[in-house]
GULUM-258508 format. One line per 2 residues: number of its first residue (from 1); their letters; for each residue x, y, z of N, C-alpha, C. Coordinates in nm, 3 decimals. Layout:
N
NUM	a	X:Y:Z:X:Y:Z:X:Y:Z | ...;
This chain:
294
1	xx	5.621:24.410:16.142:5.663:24.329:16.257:5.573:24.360:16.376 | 5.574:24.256:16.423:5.424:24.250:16.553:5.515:24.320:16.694;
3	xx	5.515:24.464:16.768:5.505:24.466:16.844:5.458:24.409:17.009 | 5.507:24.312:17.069:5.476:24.293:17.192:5.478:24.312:17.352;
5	xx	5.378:24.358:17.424:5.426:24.463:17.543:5.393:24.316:17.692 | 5.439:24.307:17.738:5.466:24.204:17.799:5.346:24.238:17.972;
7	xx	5.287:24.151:17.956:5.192:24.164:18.106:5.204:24.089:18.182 | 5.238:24.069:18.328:5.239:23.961:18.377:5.118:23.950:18.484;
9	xx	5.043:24.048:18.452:4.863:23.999:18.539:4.795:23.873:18.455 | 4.690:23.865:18.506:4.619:23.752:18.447:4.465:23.824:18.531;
11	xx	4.330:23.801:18.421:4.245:23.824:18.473:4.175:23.785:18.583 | 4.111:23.837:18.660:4.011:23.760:18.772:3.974:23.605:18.714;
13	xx	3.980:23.472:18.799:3.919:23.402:18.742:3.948:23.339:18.625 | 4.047:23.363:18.577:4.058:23.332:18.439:4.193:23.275:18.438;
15	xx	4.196:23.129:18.386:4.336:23.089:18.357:4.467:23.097:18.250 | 4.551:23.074:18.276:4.678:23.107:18.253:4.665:23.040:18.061;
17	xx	4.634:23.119:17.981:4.600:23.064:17.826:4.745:23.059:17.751 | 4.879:23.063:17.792:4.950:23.087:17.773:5.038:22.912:17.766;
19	xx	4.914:22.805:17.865:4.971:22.706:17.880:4.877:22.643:17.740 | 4.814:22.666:17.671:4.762:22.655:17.533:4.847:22.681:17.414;
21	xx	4.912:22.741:17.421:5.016:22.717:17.329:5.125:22.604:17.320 | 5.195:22.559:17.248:5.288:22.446:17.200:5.443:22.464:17.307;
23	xx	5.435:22.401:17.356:5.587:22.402:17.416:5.712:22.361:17.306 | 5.845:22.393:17.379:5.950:22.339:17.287:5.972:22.227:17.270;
25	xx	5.912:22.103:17.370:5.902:21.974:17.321:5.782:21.897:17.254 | 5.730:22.005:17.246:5.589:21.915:17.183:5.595:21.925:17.016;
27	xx	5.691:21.977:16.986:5.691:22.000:16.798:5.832:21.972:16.737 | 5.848:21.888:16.689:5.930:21.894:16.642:5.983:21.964:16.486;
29	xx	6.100:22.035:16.507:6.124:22.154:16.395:6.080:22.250:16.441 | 6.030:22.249:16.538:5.954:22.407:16.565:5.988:22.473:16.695;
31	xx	6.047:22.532:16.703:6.055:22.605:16.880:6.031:22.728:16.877 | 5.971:22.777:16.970:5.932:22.920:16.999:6.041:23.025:17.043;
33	xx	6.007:23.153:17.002:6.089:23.285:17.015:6.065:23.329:17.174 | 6.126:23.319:17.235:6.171:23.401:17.348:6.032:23.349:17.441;
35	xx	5.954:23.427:17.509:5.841:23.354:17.595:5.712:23.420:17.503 | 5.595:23.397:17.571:5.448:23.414:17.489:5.414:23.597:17.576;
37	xx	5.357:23.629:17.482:5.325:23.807:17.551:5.136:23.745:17.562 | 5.081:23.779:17.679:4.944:23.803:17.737:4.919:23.957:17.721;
39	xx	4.823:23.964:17.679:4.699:24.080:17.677:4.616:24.050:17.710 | 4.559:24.204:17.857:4.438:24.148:17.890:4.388:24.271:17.879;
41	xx	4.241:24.223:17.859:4.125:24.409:17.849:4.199:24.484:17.721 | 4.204:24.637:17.802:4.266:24.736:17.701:4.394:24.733:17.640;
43	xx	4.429:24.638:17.695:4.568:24.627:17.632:4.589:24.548:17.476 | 4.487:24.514:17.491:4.459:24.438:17.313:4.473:24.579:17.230;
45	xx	4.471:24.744:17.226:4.426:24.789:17.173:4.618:24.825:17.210 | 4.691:24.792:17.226:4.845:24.763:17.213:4.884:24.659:17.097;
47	xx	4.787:24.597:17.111:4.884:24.460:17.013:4.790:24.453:16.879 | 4.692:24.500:16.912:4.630:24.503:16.740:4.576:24.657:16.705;
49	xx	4.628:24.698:16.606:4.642:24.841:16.575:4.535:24.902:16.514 | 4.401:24.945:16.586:4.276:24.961:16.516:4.215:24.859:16.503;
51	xx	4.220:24.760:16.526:4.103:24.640:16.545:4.078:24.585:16.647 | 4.125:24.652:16.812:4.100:24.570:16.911:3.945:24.586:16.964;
53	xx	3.849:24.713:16.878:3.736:24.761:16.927:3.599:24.631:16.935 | 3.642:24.566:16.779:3.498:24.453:16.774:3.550:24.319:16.851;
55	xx	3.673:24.342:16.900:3.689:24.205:16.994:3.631:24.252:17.132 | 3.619:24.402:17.146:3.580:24.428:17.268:3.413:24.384:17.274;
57	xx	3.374:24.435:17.168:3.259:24.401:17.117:3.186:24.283:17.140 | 3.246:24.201:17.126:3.198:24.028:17.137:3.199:24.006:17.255;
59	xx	3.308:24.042:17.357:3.321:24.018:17.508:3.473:23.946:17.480 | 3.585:24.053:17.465:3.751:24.007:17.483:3.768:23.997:17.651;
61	xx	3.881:23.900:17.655:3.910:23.841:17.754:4.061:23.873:17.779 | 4.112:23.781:17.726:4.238:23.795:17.706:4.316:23.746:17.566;
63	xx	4.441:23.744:17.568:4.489:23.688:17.420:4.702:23.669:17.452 | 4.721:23.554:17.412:4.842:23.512:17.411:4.926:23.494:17.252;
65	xx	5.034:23.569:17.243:5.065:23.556:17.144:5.233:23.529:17.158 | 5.248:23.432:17.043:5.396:23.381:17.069:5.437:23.327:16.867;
67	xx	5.564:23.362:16.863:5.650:23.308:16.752:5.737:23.193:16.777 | 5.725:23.132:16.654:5.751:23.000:16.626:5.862:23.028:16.527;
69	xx	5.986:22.976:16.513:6.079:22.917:16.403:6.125:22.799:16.390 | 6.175:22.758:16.264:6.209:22.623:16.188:6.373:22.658:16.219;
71	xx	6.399:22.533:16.188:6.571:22.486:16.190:6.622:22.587:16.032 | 6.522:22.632:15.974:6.554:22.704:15.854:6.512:22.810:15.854;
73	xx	6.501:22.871:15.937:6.427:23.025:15.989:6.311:23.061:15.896 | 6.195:22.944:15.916:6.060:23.012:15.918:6.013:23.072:15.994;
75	xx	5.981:23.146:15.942:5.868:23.181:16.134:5.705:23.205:16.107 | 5.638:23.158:16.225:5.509:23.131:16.201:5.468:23.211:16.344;
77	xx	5.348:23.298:16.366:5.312:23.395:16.415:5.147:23.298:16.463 | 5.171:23.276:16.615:5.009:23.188:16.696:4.946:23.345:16.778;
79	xx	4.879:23.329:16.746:4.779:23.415:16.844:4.652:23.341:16.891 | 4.603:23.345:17.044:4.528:23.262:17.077:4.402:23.379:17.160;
81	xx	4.300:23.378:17.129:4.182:23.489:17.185:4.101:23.426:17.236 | 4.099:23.446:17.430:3.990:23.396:17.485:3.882:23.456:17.478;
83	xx	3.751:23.457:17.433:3.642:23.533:17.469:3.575:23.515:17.576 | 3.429:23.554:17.595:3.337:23.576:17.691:3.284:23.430:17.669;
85	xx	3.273:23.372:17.579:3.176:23.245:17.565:3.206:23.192:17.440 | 3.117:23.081:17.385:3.170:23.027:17.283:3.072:23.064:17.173;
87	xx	2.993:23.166:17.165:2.950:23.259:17.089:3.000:23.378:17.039 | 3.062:23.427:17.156:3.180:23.556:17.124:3.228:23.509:17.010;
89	xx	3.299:23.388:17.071:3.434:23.332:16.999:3.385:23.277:16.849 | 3.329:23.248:16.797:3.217:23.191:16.660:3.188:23.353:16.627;
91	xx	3.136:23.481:16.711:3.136:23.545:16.623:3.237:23.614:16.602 | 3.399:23.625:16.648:3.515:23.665:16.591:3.545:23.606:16.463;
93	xx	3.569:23.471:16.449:3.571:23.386:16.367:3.525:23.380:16.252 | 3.401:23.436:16.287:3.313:23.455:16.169:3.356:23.619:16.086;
95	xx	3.462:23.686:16.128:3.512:23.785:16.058:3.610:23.772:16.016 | 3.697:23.673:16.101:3.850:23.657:16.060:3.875:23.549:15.937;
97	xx	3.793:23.438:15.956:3.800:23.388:15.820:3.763:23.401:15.697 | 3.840:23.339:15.601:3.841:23.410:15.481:3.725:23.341:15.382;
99	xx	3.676:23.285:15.306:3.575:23.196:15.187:3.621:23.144:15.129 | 3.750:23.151:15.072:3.795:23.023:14.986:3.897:22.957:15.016;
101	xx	3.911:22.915:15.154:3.994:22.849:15.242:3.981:22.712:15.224 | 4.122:22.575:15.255:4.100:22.481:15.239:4.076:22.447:15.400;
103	xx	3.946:22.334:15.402:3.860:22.277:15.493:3.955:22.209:15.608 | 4.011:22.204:15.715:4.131:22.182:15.763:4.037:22.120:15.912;
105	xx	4.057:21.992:15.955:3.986:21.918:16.050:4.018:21.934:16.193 | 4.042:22.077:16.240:4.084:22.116:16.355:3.995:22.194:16.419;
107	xx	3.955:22.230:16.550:3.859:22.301:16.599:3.738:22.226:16.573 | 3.661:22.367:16.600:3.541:22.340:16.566:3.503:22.379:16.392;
109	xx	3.558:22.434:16.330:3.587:22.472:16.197:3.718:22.548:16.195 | 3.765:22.503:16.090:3.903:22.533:16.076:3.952:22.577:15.904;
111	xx	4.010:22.708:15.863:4.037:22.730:15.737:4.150:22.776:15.723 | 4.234:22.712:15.642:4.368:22.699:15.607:4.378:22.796:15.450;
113	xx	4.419:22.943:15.423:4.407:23.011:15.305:4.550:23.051:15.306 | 4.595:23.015:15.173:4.728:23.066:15.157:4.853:23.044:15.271;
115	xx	4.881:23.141:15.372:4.966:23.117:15.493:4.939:23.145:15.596 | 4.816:23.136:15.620:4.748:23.136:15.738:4.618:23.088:15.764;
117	xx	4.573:23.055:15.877:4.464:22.923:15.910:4.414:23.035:16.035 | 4.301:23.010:16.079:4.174:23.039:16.134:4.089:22.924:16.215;
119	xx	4.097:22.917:16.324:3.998:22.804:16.354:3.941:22.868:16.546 | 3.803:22.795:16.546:3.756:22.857:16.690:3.749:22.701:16.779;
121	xx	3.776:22.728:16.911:3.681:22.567:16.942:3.643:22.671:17.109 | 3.514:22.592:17.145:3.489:22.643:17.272:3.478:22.797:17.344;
123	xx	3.572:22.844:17.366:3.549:23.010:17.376:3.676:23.061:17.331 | 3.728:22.976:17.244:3.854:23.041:17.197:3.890:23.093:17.054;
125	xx	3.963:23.188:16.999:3.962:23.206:16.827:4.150:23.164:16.815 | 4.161:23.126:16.721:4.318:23.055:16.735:4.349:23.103:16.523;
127	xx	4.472:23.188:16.560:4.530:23.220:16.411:4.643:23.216:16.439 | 4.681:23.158:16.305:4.844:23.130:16.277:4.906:23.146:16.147;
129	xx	4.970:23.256:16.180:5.017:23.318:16.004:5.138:23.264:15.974 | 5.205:23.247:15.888:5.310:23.240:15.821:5.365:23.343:15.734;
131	xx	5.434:23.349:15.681:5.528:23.437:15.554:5.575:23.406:15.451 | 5.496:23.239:15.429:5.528:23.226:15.280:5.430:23.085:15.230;
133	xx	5.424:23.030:15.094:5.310:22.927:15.099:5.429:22.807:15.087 | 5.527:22.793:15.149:5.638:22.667:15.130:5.546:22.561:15.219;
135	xx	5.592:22.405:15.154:5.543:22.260:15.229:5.556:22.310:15.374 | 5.728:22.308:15.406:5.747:22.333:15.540:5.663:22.451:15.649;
137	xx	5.613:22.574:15.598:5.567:22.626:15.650:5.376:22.594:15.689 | 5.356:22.545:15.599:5.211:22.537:15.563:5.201:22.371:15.663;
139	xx	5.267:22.301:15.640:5.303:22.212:15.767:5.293:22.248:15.908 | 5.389:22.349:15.890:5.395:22.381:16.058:5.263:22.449:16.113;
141	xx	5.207:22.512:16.003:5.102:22.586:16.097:5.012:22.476:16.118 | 4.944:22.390:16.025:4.855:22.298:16.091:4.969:22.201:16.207;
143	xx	5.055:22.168:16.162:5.064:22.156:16.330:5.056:22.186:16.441 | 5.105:22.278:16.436:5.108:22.420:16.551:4.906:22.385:16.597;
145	xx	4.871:22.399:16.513:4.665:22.428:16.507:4.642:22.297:16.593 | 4.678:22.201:16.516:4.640:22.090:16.615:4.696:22.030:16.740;
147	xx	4.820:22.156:16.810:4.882:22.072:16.954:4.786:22.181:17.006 | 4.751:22.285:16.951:4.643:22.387:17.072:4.489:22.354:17.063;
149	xx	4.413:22.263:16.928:4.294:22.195:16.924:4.319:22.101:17.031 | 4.410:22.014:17.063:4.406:21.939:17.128:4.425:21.969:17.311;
151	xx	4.433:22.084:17.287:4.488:22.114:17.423:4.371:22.200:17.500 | 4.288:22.226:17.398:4.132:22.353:17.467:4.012:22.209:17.471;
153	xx	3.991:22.174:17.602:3.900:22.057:17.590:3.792:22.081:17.568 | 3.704:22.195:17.589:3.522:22.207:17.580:3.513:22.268:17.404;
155	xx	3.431:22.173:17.387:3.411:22.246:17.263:3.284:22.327:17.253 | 3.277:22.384:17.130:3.121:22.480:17.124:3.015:22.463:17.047;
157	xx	2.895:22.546:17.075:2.794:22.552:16.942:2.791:22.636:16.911 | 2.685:22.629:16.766:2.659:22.750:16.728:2.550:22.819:16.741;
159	xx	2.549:22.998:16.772:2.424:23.005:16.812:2.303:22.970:16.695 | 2.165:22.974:16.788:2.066:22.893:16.766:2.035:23.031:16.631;
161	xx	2.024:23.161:16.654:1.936:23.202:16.550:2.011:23.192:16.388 | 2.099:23.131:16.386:2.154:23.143:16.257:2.092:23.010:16.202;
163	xx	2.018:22.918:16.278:1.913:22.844:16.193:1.754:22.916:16.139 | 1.773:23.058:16.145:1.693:23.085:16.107:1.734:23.138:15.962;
165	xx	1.849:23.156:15.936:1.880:23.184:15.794:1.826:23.082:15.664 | 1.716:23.103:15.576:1.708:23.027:15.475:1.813:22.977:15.399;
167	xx	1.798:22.805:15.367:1.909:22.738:15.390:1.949:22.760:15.221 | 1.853:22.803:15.135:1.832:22.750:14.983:1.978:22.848:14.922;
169	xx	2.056:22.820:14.866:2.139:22.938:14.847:2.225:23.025:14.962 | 2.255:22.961:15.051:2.328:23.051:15.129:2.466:22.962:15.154;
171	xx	2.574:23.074:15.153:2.678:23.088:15.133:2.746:23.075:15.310 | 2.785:22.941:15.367:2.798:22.923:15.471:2.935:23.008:15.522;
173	xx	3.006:22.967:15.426:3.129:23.033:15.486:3.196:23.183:15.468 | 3.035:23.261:15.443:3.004:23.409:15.467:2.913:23.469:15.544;
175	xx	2.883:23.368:15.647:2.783:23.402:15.733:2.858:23.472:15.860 | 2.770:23.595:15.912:2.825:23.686:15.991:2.769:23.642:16.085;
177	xx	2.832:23.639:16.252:2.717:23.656:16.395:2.800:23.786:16.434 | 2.620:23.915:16.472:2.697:23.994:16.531:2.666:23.992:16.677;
179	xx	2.722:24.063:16.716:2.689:24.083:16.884:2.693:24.258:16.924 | 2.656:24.313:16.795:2.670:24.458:16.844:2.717:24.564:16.703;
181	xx	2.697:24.690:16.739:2.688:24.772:16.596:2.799:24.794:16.494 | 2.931:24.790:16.610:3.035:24.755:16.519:3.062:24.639:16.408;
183	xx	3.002:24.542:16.473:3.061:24.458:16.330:2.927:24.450:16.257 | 2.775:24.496:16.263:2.684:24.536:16.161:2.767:24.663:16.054;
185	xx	2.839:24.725:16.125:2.861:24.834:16.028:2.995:24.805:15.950 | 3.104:24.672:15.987:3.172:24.644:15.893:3.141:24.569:15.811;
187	xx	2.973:24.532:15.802:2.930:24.461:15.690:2.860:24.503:15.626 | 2.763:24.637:15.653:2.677:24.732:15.596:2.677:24.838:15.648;
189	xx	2.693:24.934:15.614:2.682:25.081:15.655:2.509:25.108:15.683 | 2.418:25.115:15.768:2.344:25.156:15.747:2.347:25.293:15.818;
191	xx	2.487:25.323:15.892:2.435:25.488:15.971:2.559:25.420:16.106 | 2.649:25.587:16.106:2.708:25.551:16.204:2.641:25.530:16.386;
193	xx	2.519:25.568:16.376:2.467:25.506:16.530:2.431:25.358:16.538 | 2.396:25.334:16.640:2.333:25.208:16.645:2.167:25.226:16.651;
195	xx	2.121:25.221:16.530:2.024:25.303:16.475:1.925:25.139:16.506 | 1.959:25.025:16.528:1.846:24.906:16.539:1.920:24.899:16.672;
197	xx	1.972:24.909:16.751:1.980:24.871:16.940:2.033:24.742:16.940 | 2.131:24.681:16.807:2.178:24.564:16.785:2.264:24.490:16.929;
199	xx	2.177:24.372:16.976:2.295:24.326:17.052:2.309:24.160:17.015 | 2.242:24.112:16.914:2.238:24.026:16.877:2.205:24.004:16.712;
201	xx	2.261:23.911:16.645:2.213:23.912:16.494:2.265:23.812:16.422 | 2.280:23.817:16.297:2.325:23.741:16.211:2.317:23.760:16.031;
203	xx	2.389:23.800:15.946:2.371:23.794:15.805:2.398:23.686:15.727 | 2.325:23.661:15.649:2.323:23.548:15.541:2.362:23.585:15.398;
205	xx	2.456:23.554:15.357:2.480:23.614:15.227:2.483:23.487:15.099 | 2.389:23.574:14.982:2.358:23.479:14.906:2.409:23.505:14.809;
207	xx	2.364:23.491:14.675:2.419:23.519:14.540:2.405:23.658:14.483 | 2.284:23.741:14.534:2.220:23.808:14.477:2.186:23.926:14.580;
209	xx	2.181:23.871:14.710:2.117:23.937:14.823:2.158:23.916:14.952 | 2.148:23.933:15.094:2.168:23.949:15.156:2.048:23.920:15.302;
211	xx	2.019:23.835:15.354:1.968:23.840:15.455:2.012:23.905:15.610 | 1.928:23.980:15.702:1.995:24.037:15.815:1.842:23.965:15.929;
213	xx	1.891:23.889:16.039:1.842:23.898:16.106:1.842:23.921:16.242 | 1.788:24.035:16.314:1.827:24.063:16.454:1.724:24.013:16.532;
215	xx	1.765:23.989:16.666:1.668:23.928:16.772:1.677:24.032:16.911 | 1.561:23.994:16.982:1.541:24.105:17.104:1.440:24.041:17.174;
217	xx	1.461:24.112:17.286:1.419:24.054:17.436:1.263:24.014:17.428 | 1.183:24.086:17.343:1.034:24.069:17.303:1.015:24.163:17.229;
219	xx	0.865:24.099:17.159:0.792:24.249:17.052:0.808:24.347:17.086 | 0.769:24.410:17.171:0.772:24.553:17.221:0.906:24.637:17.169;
221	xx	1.045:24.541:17.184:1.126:24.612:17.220:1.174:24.577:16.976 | 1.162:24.493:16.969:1.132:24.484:16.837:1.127:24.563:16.744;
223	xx	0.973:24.612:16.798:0.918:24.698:16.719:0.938:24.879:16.739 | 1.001:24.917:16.892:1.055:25.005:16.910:1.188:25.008:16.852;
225	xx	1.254:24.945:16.786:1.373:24.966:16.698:1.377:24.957:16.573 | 1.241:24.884:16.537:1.201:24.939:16.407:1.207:25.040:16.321;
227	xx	1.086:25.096:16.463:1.010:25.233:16.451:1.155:25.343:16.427 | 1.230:25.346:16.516:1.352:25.407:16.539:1.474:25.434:16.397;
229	xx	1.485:25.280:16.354:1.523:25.268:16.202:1.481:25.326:16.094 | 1.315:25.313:16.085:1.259:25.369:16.027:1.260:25.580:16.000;
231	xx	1.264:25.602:16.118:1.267:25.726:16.147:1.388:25.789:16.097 | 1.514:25.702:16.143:1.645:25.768:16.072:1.651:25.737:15.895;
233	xx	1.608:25.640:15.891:1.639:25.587:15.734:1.566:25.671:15.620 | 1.471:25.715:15.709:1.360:25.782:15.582:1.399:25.916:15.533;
235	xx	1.507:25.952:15.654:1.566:26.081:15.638:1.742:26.082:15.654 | 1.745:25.977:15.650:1.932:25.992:15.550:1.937:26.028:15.409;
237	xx	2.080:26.064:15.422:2.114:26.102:15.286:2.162:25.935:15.202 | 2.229:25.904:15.317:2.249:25.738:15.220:2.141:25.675:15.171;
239	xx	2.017:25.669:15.167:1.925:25.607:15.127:1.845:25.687:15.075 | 1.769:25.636:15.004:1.603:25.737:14.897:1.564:25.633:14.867;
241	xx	1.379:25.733:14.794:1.314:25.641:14.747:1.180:25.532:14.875 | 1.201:25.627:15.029:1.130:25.510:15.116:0.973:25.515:15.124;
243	xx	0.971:25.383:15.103:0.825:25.390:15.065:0.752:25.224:15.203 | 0.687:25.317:15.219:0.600:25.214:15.348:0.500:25.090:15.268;
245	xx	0.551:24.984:15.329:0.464:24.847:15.299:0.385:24.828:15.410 | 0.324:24.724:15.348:0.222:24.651:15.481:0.335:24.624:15.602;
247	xx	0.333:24.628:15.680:0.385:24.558:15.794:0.548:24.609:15.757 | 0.594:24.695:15.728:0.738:24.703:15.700:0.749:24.834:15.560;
249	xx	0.900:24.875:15.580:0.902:24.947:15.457:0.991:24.966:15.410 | 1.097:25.058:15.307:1.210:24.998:15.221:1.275:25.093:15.137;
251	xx	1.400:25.145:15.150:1.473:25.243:15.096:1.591:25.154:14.986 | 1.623:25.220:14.931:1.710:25.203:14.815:1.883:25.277:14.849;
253	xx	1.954:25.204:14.873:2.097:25.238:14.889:2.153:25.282:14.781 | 2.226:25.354:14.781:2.377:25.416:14.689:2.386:25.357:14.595;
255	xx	2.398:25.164:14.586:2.420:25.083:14.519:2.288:25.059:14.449 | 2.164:25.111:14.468:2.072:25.096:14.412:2.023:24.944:14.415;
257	xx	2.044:24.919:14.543:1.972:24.772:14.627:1.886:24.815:14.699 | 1.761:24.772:14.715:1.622:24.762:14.852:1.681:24.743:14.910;
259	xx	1.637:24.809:15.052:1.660:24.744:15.205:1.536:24.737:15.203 | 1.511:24.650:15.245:1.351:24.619:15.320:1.325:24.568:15.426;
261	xx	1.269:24.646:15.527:1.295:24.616:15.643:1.118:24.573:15.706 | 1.163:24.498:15.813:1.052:24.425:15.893:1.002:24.358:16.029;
263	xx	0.913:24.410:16.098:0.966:24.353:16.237:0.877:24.249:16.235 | 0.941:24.139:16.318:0.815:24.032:16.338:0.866:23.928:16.448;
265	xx	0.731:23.928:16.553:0.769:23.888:16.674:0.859:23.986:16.759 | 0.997:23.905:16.831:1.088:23.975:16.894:1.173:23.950:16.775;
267	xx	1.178:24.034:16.671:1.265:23.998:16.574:1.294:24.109:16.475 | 1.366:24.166:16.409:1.340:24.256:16.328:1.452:24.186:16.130;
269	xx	1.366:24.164:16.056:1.437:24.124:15.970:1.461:24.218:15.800 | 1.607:24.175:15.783:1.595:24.275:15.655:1.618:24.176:15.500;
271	xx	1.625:24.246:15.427:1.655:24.216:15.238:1.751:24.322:15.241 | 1.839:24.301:15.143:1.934:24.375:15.087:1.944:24.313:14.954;
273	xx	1.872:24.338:14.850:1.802:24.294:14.718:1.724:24.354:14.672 | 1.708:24.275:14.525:1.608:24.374:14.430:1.505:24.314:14.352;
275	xx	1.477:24.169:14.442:1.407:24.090:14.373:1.308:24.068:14.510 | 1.181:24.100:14.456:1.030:24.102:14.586:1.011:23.972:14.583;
277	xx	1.025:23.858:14.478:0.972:23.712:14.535:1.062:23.638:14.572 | 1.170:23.679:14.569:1.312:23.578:14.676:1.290:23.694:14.822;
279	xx	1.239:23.816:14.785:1.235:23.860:14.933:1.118:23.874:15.028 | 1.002:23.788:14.985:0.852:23.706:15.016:0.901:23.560:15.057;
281	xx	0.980:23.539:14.946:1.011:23.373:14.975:1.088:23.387:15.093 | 1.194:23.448:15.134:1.295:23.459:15.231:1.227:23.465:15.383;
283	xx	1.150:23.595:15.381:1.066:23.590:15.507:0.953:23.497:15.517 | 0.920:23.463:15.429:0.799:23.384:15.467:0.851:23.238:15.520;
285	xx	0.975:23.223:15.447:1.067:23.068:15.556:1.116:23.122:15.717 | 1.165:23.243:15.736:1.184:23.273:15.845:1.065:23.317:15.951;
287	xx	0.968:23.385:15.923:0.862:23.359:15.983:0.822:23.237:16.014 | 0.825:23.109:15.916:0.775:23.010:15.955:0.878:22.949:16.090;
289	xx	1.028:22.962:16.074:1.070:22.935:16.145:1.056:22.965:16.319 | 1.050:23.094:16.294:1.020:23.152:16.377:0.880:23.101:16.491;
291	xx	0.805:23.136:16.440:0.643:23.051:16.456:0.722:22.893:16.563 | 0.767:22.788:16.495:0.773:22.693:16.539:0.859:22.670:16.700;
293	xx	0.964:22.793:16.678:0.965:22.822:16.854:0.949:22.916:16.945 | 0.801:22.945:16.918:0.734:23.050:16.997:0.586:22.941:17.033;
């Protein structure tokens, strides 16, 4: 059962997200439990128990959360997360949803798995669980999804470097954006520091392998986090086997996968694979990409 600690501040600047949620006349069958609880800042690390760190991560804002019941005592659980921007919010999203979700026409992408749905629009992340897979419940939550799609007017994009992911084989609705070392390291362990100076990125996950690409302010700073990677990696215990390439070089994980790592431009890119001509073919499309907006 979801603990809620009740705030009645509201951030600098920042409006009242609480009027984003569904009123008691806007649904029918559905009325809400008692009023909506706001979290703002540290106080997320009240309402979600060990996971409020990578929302801090992205740039958390605030977050409104409120229960919903049926004339038959369902109850359905909205949580609504403002971020910093509508990148934050795409890269929460991009953790909270699941891969084999049904395609649900709300937001800006929206996934409906089992009894609960996932969707972002603009700078917002919007989840709504349920407690069971009944018509009536699985109903209510896309309803519920679409009186608060309809109610957040700006919508968003997505950021630009995740068109640098090679398109051939990649698995869209496992694509990571990070914004920082915590959520690199809930997708790969490479070392509890922030051993690449990650403040920007993105993973591509394929059948076989794994693309990582990070971006930075220019070469210089690039290739000083390379160098840096390099230095720790060659001498962990998680990795062996590192052996220097042309322009880049490449250790072997636990799992007995290459990392192969590479800087190029303001860019630093990896493989997590064991095949050298999907991981020639891979960079040599992202280089090209690359190239065309520089």
């Amino acid at each position: 059962m979801l603990m809620f600690i009740h705030v009645l501040s509201f951030p600098e600047k920042s409006v009242d997200i609480s009027g984003y949620l569904p009123a008691a006349d806007e649904l029918e069958g559905w009325i809400p439990v008692d009023h909506s609880e706001i979290y703002v800042g540290d106080d997320l690390f009240l309402f979600i128990n060990g996971g409020a760190d990578i929302y801090h991560e992205y740039g958390f804002v605030q977050a409104a959360a409120l229960e919903y019941r049926s004339e038959n005592g369902k109850s359905i659980n909205l949580e609504l997360y403002e971020m910093t921007d509508t990148f934050s919010a795409y890269g929460v999203y991009s953790f909270k949803r699941g891969e084999n979700g049904k395609t649900v026409s709300i937001g800006e992408s929206a996934l409906l798995e089992d009894y609960y749905l996932n969707f972002w629009k603009g700078k917002y992340v919007v989840t709504l669980v349920g407690f069971d897979e009944d018509k009536e419940t699985l109903e209510g939550i896309t309803a519920l999804a679409g009186i608060v799609d309809r109610k957040i007017e700006p919508s968003g994009r997505l950021p630009s470097i995740l068109n640098f992911l090679p398109a051939g084989g990649l698995i869209k609705s496992r694509i990571k954006y990070l914004k920082g070392h915590i959520a690199l390291y809930n997708c790969y362990e490479f070392g509890t520091e922030n051993l690449f100076g990650l403040r920007e990125g993105v993973i591509g996950y394929y059948d076989n392998f794994r693309i990582f690409v990070f971006k930075y302010d220019n070469n210089a700073e690039s290739l000083k986090w390379y160098k840096n990677s390099q230095n720790v990696l060659k001498q962990s215990q998680r990795f062996n086997n590192y052996v220097v390439q042309k322009n880049a070089f490449s250790v072997t994980d636990r799992n007995n996968k290459q990392v192969c790592i590479e800087p190029f431009r303001n860019y630093i890119l990896i493989y997590l694979g064991n095949n050298d001509e999907e991981r020639s073919k891979a960079f040599i499309e992202i280089h090209r990409k690359i190239l065309e907006i520089n």
